[in-house]
C-alpha positions in Angstrom: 17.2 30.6 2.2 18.6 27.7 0.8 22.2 29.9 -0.4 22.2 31.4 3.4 21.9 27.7 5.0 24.9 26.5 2.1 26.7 29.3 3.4 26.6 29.0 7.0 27.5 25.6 6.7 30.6 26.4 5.0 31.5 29.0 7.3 30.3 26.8 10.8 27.8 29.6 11.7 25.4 28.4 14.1 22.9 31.1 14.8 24.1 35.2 14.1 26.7 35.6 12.1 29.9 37.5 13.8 32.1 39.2 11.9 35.3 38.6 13.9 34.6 35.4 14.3 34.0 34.5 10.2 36.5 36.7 9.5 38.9 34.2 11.2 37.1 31.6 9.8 37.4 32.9 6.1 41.1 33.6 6.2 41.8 29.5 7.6 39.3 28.1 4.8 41.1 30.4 2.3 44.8 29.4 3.5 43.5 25.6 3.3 41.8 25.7 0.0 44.0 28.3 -2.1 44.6 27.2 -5.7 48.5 27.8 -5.0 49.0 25.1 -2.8 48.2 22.4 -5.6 50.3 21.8 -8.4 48.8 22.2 -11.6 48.0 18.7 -13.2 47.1 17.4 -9.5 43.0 16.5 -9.0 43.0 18.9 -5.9 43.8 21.5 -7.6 40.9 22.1 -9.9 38.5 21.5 -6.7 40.6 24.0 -4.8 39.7 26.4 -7.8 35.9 25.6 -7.3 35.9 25.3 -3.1 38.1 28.8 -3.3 35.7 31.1 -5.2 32.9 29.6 -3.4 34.4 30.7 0.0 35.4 34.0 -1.2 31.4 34.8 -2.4 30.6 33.2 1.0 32.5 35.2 2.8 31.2 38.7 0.7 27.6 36.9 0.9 27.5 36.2 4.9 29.3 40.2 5.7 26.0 41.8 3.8 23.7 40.0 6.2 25.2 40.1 9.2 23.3 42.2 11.5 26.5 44.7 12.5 26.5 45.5 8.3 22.7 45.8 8.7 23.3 47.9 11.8 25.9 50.3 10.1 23.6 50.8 6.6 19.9 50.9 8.5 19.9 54.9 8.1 20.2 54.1 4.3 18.1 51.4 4.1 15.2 53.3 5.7 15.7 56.3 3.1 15.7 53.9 0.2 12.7 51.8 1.1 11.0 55.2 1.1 11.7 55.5 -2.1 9.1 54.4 -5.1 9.8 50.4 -6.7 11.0 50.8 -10.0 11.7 47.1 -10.8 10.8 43.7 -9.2 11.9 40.0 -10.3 11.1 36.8 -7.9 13.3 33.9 -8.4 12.7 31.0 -6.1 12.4 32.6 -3.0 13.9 35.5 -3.2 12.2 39.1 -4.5 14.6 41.6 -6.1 13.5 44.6 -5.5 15.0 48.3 -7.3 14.2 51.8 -6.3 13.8 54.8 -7.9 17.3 55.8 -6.0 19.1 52.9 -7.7 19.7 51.0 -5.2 18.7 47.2 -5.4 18.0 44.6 -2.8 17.4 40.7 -2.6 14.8 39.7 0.0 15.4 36.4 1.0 12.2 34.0 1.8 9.4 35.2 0.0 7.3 33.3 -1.2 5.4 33.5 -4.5 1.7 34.1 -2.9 3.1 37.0 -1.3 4.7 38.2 -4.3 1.5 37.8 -6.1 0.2 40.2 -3.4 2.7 42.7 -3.5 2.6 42.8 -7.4 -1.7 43.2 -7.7 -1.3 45.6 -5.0 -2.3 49.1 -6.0 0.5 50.7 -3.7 3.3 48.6 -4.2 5.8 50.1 -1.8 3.6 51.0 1.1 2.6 46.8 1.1 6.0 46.0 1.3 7.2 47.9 3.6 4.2 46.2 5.7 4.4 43.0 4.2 8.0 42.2 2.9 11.0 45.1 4.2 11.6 44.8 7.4 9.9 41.0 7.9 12.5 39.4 5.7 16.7 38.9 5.6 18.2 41.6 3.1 21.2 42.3 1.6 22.1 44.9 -0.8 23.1 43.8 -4.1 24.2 46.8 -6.4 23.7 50.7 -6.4 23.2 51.8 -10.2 23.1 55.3 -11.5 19.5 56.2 -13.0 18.4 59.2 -14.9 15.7 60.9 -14.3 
């Protein structure tokens, strides 16, 4: 939660996150803090460096939460969180969560008495789905090729 607040901030996002709008909002932050614009040597420069990369994982970071990416990928979504667990990691707040179709997913916001829960639970996916996969934000972080 605490990465999605750092973000919007960044971006000026009030409530929902359009995509025309940060889009817009990207490409003036990038043009301001580009490390081209400094000259090597200057103190700026090595900040625009730091301020530019952060935008551009912003950017990528706000698109995959954004309810018209979760709109377009829902069909998936709901076929992969069908799919068995495979591999689980909570950091923080946020449960990491891999299926048996390779894709992985970061649920934002859980916290660890309900990933206690969901990891004594003797059906793992059927309490999350209840519990954790369509109650919390979700992004999807990486589709990986497993063999069966």
């Amino acid at each position: 939660m605490k990465r999605i607040n750092e973000y919007k901030k960044l971006f000026n996002v009030e409530k929902d996150i359009d995509l025309k709008e940060l889009k817009s909002t990207y490409r003036n932050l990038v043009k301001a803090w580009h490390p081209d614009k400094f000259q090597a040597g200057d103190d700026k420069a090595a900040e625009a460096e730091t301020k530019s990369k952060q935008i551009i994982d912003g950017y990528h970071f706000l698109v995959s939460i954004a309810p018209e990416t979760i709109a377009t990928n829902l069909d998936n979504y709901n076929e992969t969180i069908n799919s068995p667990i495979i591999d689980w990691q909570h950091k923080g707040q946020v449960l990491e969560v891999t299926f048996l179709d390779g894709n992985t997913y970061e649920f934002f916001g859980v916290n660890k008495a309900l990933y206690i829960k969901l990891c004594q639970s003797d059906k793992m996916t059927r309490f999350a789905k209840r519990n954790i996969f369509n109650t919390f934000t979700y992004r999807k972080i990486k589709k990986s090729e497993v063999e069966a």
